[in-house]
PyMOL Python script that loads the backbone (N, CA, C, O; Angstrom):
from pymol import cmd

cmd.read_pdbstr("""\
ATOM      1  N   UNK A   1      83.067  74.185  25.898  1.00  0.00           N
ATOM      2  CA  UNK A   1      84.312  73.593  25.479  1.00  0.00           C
ATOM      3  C   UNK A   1      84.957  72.901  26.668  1.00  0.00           C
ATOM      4  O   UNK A   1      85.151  73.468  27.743  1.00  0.00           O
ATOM      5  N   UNK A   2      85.271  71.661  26.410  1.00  0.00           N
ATOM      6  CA  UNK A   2      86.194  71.259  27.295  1.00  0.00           C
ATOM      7  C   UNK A   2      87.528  71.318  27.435  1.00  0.00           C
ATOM      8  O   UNK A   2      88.094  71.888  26.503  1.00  0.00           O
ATOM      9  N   UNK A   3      88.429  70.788  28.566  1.00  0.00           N
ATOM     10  CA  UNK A   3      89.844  70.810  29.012  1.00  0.00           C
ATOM     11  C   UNK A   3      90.495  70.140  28.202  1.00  0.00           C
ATOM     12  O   UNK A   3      90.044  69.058  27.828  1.00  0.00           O
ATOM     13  N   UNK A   4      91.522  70.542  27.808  1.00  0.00           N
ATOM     14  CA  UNK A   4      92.632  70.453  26.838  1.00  0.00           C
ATOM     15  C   UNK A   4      93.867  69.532  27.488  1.00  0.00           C
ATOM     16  O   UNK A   4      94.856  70.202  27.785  1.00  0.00           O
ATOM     17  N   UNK A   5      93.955  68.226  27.732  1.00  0.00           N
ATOM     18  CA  UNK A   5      94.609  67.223  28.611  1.00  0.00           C
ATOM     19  C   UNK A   5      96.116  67.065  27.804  1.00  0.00           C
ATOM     20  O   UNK A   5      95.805  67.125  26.614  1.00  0.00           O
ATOM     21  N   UNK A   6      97.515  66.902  27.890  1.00  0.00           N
ATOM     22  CA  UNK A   6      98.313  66.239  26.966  1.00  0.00           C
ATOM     23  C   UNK A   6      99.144  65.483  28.098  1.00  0.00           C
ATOM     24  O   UNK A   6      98.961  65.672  29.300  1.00  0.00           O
ATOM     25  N   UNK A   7     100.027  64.653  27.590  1.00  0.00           N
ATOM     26  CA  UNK A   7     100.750  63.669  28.024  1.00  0.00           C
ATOM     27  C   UNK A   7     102.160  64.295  27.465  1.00  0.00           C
ATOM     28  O   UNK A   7     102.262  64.437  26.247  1.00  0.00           O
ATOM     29  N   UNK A   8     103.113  64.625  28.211  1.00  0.00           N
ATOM     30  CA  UNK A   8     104.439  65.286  28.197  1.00  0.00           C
ATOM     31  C   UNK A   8     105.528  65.061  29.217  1.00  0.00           C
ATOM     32  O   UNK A   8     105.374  64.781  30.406  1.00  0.00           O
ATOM     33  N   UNK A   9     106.376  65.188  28.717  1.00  0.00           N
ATOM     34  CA  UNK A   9     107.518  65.529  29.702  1.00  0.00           C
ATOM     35  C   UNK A   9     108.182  66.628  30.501  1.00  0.00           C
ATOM     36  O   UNK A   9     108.463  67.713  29.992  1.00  0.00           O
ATOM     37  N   UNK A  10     108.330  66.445  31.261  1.00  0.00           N
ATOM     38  CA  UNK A  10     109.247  68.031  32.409  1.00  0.00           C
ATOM     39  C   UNK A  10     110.738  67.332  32.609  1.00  0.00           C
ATOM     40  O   UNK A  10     110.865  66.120  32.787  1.00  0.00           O
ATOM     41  N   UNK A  11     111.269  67.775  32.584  1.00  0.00           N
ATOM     42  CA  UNK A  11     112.465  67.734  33.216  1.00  0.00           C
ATOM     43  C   UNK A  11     113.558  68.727  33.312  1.00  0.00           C
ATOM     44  O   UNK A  11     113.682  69.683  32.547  1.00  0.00           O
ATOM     45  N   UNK A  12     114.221  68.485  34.145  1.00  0.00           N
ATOM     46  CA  UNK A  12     115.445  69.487  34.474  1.00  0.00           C
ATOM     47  C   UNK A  12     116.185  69.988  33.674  1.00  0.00           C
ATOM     48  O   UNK A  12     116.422  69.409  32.614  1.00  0.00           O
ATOM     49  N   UNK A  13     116.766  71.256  33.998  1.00  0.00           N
ATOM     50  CA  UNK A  13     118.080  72.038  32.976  1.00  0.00           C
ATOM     51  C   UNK A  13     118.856  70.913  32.083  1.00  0.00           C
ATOM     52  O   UNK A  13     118.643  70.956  30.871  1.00  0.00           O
ATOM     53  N   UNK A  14     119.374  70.322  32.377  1.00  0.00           N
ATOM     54  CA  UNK A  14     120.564  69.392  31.715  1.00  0.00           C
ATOM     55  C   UNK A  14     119.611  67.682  31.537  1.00  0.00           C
ATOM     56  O   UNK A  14     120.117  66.585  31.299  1.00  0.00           O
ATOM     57  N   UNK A  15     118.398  67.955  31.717  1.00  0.00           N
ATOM     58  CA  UNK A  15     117.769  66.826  31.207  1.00  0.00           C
ATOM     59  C   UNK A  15     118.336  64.835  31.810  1.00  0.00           C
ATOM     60  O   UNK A  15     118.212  63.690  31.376  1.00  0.00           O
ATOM     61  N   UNK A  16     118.961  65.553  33.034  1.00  0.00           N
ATOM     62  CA  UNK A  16     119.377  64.399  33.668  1.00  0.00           C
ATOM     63  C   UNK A  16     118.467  63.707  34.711  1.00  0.00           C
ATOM     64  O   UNK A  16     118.837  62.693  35.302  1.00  0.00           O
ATOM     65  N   UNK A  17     116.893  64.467  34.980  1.00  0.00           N
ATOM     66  CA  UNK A  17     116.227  63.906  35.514  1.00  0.00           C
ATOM     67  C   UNK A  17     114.895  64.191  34.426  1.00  0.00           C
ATOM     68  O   UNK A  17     114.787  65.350  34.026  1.00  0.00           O
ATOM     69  N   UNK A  18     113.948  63.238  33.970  1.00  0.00           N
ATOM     70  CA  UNK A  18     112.813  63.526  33.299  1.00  0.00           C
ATOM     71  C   UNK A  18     111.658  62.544  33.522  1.00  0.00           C
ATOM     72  O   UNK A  18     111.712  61.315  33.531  1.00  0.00           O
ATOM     73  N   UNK A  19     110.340  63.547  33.744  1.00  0.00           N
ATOM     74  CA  UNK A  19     109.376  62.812  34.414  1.00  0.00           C
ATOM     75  C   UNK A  19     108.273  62.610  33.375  1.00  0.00           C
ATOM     76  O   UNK A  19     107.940  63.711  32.937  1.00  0.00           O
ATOM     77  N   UNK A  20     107.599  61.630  32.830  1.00  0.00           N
ATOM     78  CA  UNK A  20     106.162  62.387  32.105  1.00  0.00           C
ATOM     79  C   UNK A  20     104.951  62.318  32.790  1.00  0.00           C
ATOM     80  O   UNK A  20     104.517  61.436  33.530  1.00  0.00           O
ATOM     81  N   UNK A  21     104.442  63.433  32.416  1.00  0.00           N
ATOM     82  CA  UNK A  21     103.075  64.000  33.404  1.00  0.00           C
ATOM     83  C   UNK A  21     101.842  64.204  32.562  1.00  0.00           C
ATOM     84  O   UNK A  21     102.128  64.525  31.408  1.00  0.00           O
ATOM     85  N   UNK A  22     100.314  64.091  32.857  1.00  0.00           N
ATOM     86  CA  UNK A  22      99.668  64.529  32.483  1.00  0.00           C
ATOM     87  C   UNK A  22      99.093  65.604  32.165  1.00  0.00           C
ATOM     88  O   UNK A  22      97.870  65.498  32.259  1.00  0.00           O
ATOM     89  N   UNK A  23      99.546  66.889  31.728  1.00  0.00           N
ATOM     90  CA  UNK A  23      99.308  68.476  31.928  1.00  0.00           C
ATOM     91  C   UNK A  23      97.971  68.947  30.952  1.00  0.00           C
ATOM     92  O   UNK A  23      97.530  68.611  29.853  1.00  0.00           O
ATOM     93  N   UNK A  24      97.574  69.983  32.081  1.00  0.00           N
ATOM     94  CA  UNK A  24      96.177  70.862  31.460  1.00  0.00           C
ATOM     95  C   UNK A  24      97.111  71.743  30.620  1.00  0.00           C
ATOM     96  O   UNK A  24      98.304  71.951  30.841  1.00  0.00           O
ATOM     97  N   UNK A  25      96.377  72.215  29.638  1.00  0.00           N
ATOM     98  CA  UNK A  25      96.768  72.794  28.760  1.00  0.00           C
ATOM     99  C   UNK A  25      96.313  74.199  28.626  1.00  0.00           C
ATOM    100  O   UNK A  25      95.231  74.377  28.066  1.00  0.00           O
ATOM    101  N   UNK A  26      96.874  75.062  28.990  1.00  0.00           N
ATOM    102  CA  UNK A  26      96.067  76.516  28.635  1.00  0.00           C
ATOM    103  C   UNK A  26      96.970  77.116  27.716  1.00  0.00           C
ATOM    104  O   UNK A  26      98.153  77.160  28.052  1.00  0.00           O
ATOM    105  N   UNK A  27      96.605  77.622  26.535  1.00  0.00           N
ATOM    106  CA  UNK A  27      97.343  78.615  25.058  1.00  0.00           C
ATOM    107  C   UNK A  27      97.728  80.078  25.436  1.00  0.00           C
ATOM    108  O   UNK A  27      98.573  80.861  25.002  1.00  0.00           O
ATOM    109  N   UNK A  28      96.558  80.157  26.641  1.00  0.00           N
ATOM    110  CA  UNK A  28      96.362  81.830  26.552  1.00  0.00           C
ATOM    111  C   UNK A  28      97.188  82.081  28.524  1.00  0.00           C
ATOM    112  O   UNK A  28      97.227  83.084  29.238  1.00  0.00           O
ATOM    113  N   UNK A  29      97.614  80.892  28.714  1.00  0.00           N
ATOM    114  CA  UNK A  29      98.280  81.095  30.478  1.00  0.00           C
ATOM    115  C   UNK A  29      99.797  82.527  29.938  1.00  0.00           C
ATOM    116  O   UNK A  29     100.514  82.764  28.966  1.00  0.00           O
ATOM    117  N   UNK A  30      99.531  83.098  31.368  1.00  0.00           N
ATOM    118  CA  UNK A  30     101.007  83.947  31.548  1.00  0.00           C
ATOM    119  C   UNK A  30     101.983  83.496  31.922  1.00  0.00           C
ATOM    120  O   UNK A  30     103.023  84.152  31.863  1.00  0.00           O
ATOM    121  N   UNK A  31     101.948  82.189  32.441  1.00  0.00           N
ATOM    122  CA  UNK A  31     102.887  81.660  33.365  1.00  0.00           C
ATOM    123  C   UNK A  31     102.625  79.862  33.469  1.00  0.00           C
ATOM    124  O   UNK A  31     101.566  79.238  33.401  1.00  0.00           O
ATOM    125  N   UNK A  32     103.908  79.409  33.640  1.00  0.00           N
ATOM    126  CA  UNK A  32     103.368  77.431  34.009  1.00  0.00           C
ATOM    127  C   UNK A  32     103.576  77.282  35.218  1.00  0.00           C
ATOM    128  O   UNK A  32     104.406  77.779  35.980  1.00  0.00           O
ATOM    129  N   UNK A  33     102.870  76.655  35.335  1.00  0.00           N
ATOM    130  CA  UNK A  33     102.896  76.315  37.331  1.00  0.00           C
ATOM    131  C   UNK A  33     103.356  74.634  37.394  1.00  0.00           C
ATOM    132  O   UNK A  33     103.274  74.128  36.275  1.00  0.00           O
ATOM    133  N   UNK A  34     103.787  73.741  38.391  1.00  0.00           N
ATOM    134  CA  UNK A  34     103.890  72.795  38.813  1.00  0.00           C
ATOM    135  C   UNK A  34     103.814  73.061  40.211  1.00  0.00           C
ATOM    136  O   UNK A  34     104.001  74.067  40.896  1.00  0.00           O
ATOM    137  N   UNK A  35     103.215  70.893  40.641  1.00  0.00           N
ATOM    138  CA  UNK A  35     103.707  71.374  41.891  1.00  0.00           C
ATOM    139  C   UNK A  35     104.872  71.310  42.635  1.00  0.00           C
ATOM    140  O   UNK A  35     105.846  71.329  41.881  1.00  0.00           O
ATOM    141  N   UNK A  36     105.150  71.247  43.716  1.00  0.00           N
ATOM    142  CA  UNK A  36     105.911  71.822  44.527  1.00  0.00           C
ATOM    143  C   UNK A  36     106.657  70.390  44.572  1.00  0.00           C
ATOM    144  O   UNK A  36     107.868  70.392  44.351  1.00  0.00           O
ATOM    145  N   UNK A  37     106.016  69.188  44.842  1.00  0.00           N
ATOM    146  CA  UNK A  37     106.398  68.062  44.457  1.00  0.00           C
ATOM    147  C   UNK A  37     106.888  67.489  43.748  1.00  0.00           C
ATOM    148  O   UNK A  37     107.829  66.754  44.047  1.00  0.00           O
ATOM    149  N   UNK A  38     106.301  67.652  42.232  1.00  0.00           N
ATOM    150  CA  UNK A  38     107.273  67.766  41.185  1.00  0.00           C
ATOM    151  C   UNK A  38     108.356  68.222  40.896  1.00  0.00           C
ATOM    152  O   UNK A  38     109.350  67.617  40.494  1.00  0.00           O
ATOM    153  N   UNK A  39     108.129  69.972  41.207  1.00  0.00           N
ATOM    154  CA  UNK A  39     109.601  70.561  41.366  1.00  0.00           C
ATOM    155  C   UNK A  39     111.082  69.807  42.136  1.00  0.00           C
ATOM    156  O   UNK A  39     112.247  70.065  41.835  1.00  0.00           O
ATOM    157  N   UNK A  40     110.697  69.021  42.981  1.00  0.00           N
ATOM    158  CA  UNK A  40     111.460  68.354  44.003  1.00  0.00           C
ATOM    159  C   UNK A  40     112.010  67.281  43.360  1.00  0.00           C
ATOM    160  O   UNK A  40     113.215  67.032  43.398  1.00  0.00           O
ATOM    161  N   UNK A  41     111.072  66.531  42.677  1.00  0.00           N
ATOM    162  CA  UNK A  41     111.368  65.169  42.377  1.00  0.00           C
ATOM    163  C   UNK A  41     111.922  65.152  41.012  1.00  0.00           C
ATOM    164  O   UNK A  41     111.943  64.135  40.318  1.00  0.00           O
ATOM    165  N   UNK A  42     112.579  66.833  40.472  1.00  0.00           N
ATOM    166  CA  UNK A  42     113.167  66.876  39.336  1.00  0.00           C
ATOM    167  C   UNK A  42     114.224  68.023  40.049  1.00  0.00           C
ATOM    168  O   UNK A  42     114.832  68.788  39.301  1.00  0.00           O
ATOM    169  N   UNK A  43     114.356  68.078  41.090  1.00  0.00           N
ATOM    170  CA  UNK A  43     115.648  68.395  41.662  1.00  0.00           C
ATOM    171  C   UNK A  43     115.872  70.219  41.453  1.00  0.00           C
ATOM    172  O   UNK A  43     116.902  70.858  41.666  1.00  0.00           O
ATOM    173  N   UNK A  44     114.667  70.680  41.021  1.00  0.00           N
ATOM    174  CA  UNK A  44     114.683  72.087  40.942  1.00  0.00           C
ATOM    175  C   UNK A  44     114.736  73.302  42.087  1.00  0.00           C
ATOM    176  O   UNK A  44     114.262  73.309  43.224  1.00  0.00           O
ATOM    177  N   UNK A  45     115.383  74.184  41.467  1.00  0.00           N
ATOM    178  CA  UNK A  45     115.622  75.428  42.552  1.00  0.00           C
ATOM    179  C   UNK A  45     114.004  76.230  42.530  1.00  0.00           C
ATOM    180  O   UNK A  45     113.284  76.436  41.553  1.00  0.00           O
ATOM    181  N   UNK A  46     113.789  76.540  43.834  1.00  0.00           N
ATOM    182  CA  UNK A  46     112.669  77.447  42.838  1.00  0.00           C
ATOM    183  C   UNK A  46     113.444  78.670  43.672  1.00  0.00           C
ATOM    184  O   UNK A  46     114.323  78.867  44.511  1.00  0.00           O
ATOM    185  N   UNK A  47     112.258  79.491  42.637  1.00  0.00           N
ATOM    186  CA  UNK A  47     113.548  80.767  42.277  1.00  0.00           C
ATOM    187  C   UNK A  47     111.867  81.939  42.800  1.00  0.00           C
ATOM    188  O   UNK A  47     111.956  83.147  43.017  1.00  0.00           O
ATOM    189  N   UNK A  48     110.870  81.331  42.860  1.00  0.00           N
ATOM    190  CA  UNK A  48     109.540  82.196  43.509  1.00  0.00           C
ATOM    191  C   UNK A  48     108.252  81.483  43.570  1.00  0.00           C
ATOM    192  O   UNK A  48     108.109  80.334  43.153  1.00  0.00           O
ATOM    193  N   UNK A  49     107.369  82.156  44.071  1.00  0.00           N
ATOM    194  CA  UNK A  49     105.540  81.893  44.405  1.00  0.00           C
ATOM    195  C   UNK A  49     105.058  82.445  43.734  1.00  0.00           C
ATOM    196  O   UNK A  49     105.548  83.445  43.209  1.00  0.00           O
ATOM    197  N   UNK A  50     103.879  81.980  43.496  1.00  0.00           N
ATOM    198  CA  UNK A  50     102.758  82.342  42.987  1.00  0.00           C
ATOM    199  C   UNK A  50     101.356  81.441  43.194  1.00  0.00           C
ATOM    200  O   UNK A  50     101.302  80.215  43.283  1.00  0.00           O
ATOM    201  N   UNK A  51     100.281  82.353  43.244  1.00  0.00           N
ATOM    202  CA  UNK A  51      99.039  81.828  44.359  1.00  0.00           C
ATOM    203  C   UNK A  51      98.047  81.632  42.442  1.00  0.00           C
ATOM    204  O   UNK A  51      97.828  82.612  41.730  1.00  0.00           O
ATOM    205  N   UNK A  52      97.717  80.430  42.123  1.00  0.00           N
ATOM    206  CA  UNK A  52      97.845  79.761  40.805  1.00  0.00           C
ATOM    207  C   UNK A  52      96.013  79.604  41.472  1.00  0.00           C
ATOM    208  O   UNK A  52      95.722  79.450  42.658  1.00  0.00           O
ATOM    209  N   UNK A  53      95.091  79.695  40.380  1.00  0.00           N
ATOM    210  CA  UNK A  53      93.573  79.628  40.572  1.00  0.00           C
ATOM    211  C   UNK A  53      93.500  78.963  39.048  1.00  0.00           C
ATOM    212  O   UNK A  53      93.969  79.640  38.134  1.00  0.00           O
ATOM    213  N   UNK A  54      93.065  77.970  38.815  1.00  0.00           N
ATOM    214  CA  UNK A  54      92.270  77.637  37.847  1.00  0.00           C
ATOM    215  C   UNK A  54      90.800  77.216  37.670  1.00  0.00           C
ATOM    216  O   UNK A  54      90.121  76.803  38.610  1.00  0.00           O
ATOM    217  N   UNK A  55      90.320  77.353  36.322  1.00  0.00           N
ATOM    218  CA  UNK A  55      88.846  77.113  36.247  1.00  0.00           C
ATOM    219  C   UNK A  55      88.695  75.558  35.824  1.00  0.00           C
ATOM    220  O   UNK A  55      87.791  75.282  35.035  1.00  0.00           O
ATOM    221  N   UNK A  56      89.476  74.601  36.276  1.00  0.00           N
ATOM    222  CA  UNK A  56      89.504  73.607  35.856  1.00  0.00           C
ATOM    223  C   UNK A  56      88.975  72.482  37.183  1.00  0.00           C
ATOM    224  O   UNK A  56      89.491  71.396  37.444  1.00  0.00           O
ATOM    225  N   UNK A  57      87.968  73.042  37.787  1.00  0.00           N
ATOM    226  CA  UNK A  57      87.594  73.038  39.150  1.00  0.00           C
ATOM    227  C   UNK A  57      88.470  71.833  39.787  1.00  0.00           C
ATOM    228  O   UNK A  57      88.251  70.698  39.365  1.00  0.00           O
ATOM    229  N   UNK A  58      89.364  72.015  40.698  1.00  0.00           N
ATOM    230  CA  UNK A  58      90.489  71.527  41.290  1.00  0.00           C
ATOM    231  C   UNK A  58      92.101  71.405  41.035  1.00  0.00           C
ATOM    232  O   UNK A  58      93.077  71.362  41.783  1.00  0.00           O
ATOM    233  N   UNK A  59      91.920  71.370  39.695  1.00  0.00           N
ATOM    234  CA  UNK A  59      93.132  71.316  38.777  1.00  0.00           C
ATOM    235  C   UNK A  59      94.188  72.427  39.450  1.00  0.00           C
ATOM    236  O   UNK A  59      95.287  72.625  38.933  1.00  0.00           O
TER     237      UNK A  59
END
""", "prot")
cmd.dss("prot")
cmd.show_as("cartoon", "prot")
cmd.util.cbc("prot")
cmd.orient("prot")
């Protein structure tokens, strides 16, 4: 089976900054990750880490 690709939007709490991105798609993830870059360029706090491994070899 292959990777599950969609075309979406992120953006901030109050929706005053919004980006659209290409995102992998996992149904069965515990958690969403972005990067760190993104987070920035939508003006977000981050609030913690997490060390993110996917089988989507590089992704």
């Amino acid at each position: 089976m292959g990777h599950v690709w969609a075309n979406t939007k992120v953006g901030n709490a109050d929706l005053s900054r919004v980006v659209e991105v290409r995102a992998l798609v996992d149904t069965d993830a515990t958690l969403t990750a972005i990067l760190k870059s993104l987070a920035n360029e939508l003006s977000l706090r981050i609030t913690g880490r997490s060390r993110v491994e996917t089988g989507a070899r590089g992704y």
